[in-house]
C-alpha positions in Angstrom: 128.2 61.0 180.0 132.1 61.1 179.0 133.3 57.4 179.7 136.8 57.8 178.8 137.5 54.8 176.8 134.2 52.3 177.8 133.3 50.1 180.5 135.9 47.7 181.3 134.7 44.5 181.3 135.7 41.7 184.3 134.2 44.5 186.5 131.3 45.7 188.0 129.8 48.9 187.1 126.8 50.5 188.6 124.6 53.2 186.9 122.9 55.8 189.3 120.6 58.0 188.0 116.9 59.9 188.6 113.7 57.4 187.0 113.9 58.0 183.2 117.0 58.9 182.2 117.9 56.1 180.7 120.1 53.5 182.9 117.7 50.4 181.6 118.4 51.3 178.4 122.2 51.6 178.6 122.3 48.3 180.7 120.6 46.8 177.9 122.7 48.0 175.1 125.6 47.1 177.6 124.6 43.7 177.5 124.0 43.1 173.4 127.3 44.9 172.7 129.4 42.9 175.0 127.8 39.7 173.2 127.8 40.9 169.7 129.9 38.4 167.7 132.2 41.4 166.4 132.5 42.1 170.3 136.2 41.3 172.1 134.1 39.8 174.4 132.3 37.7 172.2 132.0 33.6 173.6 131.7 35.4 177.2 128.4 36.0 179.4 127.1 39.1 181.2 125.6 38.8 184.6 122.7 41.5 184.7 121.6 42.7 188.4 118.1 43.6 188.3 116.9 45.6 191.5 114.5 46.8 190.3 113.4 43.7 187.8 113.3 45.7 185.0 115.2 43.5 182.7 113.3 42.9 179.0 114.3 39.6 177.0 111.9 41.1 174.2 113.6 44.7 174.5 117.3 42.3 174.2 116.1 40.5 171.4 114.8 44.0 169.9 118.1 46.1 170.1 120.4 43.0 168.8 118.2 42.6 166.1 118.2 46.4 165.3 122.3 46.4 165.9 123.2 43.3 164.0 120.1 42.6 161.8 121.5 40.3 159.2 122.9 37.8 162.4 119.5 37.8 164.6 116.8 38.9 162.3 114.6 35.8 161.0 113.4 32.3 161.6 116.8 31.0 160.7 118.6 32.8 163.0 116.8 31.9 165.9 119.6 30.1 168.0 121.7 33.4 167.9 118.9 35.2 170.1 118.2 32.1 172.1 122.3 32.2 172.4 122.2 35.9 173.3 119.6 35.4 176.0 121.0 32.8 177.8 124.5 34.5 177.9 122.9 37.0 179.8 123.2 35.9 183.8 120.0 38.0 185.5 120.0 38.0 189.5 117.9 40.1 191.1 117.0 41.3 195.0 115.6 37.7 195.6 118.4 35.9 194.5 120.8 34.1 196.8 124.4 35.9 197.6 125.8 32.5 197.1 124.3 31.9 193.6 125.9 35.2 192.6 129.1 34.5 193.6 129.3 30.8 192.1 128.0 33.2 188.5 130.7 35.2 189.4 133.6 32.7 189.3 
């Protein structure tokens, strides 16, 4: 995949794809990088469409801790995840159109 400079953020991008090749994955890096605090971004939120409710908090906390381990690893660093997590804005098929649009603004 040749992105040509990243995913600009204030957008929506969608990721189509066959099972397995890795669009969960991405979407979950997407959403640690953009909240990283060496990210532009950082301070901001992401808001996560899940159709097929496949997003992990564990597999979040997992990859931040693995990217950044000396901000989220340990007991004393426990805010930054809980921060992390609730940054991330998940709606998914059952959620109202109007809920994702007040998100949105």
């Amino acid at each position: 995949m040749y992105l040509r400079g990243g995913i600009p953020s204030g957008s929506v991008t969608e990721l189509v794809g066959s099972n397995g090749v890795g669009k969960t994955q991405m979407c979950h890096m997407l959403c640690v990088h953009a909240l990283l605090p060496s990210s532009p971004s950082y301070g901001g939120s992401v808001l996560y469409l899940d159709t097929d409710s496949v997003f992990s908090a564990p597999r979040i906390m997992e990859i931040a801790k693995n990217i950044e381990p000396e901000y989220y690893e340990g007991e004393e660093n426990n805010e930054h995840v809980v921060e992390l997590i609730r940054n991330i804005f998940i709606f998914d098929k059952f959620a109202g159109s109007q809920d994702l649009l007040h998100k949105m603004e």
